[in-house]
C-alpha positions in Angstrom: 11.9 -15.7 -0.2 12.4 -14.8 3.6 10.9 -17.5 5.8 10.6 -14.9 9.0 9.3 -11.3 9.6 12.4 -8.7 9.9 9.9 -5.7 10.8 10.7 -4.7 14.6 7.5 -2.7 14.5 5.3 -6.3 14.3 6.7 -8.1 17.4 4.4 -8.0 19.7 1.4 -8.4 17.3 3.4 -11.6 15.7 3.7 -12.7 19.2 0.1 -12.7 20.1 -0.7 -14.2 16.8 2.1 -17.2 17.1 0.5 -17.6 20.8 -3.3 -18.1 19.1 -2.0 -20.6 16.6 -0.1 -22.6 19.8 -3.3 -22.4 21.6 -5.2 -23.4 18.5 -7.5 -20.3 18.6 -6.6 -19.6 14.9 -9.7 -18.3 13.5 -10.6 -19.2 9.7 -10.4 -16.2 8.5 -8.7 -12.7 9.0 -8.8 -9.2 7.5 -5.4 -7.9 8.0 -6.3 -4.2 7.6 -4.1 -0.7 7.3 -2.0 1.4 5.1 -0.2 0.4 2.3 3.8 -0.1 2.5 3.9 -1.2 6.0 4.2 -5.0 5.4 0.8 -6.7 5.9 1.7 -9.1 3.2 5.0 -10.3 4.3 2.8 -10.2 7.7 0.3 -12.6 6.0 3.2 -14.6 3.8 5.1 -15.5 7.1 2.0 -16.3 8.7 1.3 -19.1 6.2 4.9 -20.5 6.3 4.8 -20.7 10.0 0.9 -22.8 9.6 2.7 -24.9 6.8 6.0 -25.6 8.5 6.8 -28.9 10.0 9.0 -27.6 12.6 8.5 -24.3 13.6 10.8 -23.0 16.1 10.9 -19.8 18.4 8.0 -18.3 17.1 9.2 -18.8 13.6 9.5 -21.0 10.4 12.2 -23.5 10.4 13.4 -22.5 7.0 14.8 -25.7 6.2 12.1 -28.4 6.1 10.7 -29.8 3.2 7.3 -27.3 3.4 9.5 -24.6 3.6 12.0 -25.7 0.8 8.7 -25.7 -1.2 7.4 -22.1 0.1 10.8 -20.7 -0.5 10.3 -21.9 -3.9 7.3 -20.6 -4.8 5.4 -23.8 -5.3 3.9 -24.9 -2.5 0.9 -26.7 -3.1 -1.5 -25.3 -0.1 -0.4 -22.2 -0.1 -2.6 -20.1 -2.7 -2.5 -16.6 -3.2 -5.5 -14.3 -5.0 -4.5 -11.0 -6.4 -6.1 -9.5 -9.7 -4.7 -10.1 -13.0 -3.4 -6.9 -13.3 -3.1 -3.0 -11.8 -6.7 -1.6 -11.6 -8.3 -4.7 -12.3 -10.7 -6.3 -9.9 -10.6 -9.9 -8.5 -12.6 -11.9 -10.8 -15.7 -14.1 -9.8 -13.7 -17.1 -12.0 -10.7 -17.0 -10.0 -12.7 -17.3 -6.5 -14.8 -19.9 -8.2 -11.2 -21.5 -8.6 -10.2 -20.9 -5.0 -13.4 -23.2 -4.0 -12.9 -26.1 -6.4 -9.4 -26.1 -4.9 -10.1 -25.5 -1.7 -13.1 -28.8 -2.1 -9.7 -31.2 -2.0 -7.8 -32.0 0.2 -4.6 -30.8 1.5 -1.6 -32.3 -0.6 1.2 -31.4 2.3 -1.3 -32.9 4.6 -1.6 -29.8 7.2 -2.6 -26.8 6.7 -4.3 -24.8 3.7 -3.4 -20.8 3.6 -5.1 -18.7 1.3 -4.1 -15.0 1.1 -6.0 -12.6 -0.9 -4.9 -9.4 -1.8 -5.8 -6.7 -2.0 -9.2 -7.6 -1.0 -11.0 -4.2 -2.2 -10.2 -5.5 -5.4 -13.2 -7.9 -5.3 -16.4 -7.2 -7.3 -20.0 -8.0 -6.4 -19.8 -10.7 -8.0 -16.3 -12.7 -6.7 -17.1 -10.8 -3.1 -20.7 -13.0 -2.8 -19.1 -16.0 -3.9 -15.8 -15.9 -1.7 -18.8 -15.6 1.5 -19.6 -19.2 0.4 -15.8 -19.7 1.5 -15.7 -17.8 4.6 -19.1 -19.6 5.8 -17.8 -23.4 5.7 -13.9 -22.2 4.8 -13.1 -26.4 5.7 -11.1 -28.2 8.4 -7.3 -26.5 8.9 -8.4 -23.5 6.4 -6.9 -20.1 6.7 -7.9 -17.3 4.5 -6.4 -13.9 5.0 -7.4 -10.6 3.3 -5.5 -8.0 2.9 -7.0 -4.7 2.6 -5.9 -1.3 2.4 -8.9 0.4 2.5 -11.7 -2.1 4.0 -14.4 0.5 4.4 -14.8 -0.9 0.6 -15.5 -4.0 1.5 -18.9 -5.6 1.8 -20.4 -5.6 5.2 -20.7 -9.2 5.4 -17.0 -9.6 4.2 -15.9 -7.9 7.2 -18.2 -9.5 9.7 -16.7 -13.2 8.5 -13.3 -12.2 9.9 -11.5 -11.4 13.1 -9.6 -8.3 11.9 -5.9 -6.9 13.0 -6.0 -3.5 12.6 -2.0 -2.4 11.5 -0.8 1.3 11.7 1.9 3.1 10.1 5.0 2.2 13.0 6.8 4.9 14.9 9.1 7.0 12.5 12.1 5.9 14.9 11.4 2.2 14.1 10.8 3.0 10.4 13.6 5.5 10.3 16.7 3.3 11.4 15.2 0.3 9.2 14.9 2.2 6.3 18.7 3.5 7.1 20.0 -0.3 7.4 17.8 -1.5 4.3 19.1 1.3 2.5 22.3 1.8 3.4 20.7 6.1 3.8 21.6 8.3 6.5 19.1 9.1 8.9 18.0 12.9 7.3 17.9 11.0 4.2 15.5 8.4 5.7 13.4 10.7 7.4 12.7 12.7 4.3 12.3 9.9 2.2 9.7 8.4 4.6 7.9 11.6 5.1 7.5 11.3 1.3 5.9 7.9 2.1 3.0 8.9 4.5 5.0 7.2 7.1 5.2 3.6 5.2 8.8 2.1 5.1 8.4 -0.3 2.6 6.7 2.4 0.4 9.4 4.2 1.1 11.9 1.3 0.3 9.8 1.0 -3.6 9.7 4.3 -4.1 13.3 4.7 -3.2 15.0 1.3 -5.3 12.4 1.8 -8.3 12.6 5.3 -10.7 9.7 6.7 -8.5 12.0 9.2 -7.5 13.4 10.3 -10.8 9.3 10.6 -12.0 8.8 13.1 -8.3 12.1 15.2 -9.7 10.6 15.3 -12.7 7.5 16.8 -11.4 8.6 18.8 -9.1 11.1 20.8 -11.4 8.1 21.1 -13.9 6.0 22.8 -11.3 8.8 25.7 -10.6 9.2 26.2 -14.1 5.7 26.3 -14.4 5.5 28.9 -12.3 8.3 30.9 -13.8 6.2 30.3 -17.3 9.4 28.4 -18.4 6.6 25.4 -19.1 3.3 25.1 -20.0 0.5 23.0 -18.7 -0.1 20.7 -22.0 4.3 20.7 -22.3 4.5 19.3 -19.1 2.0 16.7 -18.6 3.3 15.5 -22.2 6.7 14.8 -20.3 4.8 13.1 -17.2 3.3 11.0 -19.9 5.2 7.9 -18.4 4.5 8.7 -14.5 2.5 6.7 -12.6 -1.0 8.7 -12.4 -1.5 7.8 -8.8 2.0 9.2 -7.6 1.2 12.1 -9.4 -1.6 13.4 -7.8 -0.3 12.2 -4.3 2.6 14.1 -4.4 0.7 17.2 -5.9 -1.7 16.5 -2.5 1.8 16.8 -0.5 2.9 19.5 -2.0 -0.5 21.7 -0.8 -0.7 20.4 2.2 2.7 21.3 3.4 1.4 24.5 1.7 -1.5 25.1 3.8 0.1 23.9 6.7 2.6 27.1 6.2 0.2 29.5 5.6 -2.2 28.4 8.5 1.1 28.5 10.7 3.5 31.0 9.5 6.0 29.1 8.9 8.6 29.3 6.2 9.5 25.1 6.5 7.5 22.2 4.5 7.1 19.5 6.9 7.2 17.0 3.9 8.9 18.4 1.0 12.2 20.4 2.4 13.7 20.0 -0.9 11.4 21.8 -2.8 11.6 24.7 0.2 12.2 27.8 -2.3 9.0 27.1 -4.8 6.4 26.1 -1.6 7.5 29.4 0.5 7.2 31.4 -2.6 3.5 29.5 -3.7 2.5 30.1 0.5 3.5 33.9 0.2 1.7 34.6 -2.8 -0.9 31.8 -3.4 -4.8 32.2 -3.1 -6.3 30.2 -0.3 -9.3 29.7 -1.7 -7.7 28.4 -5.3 -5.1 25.6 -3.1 -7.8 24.3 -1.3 -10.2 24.2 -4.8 -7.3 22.3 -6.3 -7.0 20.2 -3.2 -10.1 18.9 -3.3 -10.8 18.3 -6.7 -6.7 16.0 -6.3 -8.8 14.0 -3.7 -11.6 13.7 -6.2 -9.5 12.2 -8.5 -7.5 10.2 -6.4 -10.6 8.3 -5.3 -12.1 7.9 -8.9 -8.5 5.9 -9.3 -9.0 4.0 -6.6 -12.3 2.7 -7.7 -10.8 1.5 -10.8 -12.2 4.6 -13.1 -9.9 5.7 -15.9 -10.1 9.3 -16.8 -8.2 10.8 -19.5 -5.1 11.2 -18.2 -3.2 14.0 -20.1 -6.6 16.2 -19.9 -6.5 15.8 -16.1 -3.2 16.1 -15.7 -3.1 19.3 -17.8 -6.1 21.0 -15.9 -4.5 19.9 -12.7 -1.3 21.7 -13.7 -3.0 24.7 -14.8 -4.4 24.9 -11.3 -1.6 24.9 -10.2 0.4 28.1 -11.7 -2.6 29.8 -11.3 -2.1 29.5 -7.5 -0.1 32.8 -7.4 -1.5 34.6 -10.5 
């Protein structure tokens, strides 16, 4: 586990926050905010080594004291991290109800206590109303951090109980030649493959090192046979049957946008996906406006049903959506 924070595109706000914990303007709590895959929990993780350490130095975790021997373990006693049980699951009301009965003792290191909770749009009604009991009278040398990638779906009074850092996705040069180094990719090949990611390296990284890739080839070659009636719509969403759902309908939204964009432009080149170049000029040529922009908006329909934990039926949406789509140019 990696005591310091490697991102070049967080320096100057990891500066300003290692200057408020010197100057021991540390508020209780904060809402680390922004897309996901940019590396607001390794943000928030390095935060609470550097409040646990016992010798911090030049802005960072020592690495080597006993704190962070029991951090880079995974069992340090006052560091406690929230998450749901599971993918699509909310944050229980138990498990906060937990966090406050642990939280009622004291520290066992004897400094700090560092809570991070994420994501925090994972919290119900229920576990969101009690974790306010927290953020109200949080105790003496308490830090909780939420993480949130989408905190407009957070409770009002969540929000107003933290001093939030707003983080963006960092400029594609930064991302680029990180993503090259982690990687060991050329720079084209790093570009595309962060393109793919909405501009989020470490989504890129995941997506890259895990068989996301292989399940987007999959896809992709499904939709040109589709439209070459090599394929049919309940064929193909049996072979998806083991692709994440969520991935799915992202990188169907992609592949319409870089559509539209080449039909409102006149231009023959997908800004996103250049490897699937041939099919998108050919669906941009021929393709009803009115039908991509129907099947756009019902992607983002769904995509926001998933988000709030809904679970349709996935090989009937899937198999709709794919009909959509080699209907496009019929």
């Amino acid at each position: 586990m990696s005591q310091a924070l490697h991102y070049p595109w967080f320096e100057s706000r990891w500066a300003h926050m290692v200057e408020q914990c010197s100057g021991g303007r540390l508020p209780h709590a904060l809402l680390l905010a922004g897309p996901a895959g940019i590396g607001k929990q390794d943000f928030a993780t390095t935060l609470g080594n550097y409040l646990l350490c016992q010798a911090p130095a030049n802005g960072q975790p020592c690495g080597r004291c006993h704190s962070c021997e029991l951090r880079q373990a995974g069992s340090h006693p006052d560091f406690i991290q929230v998450s749901p049980e599971g993918p699509g699951k909310p944050i229980k009301v138990d498990q906060v109800r937990e966090l406050i009965d642990h939280l009622h003792s004291t520290a066992q290191q004897g400094g700090y206590r560092v809570v991070v909770l994420e994501p925090a749009e994972s919290l119900n009604t229920s576990s969101a109303n009690a974790l306010l009991k927290i953020l109200e009278e949080p105790g003496e040398d308490t830090l909780l951090v939420l993480i949130s990638h989408q905190p407009g779906q957070l409770m009002p009074t969540i929000r107003s109980r933290c001093q939030r850092i707003d983080f963006a996705v960092p400029p594609a040069p930064d991302a680029i030649a990180w993503l090259s180094t982690a990687l060991g990719l050329p720079q084209e090949k790093s570009e595309q493959l962060l393109a793919i990611a909405h501009g989020a390296p470490l989504r890129a990284r995941d997506l890259y090192q895990g068989d996301a890739m292989d399940q987007r080839k999959q896809l992709l070659t499904g939709l040109a046979d589709l439209l070459r009636d090599r394929v049919s719509a309940s064929e193909l969403a049996t072979k998806l049957t083991k692709c994440d759902l969520l991935n799915c309908l992202d990188w169907l939204a992609s592949l319409l946008n870089d559509v539209i964009r080449m039909q409102m432009t006149h231009s023959d080149q997908p800004r996103v996906n250049r490897d699937m170049k041939r099919m998108l000029e050919a669906v941009a040529k021929q393709g009803s406006r009115v039908k991509i922009f129907q099947m756009s908006d019902r992607i983002q329909e769904e995509r926001v049903s998933l988000m709030l934990r809904q679970n349709p039926n996935r090989q009937l949406l899937l198999e709709t959506l794919l009909q959509q789509w080699s209907a496009l140019i019929r």
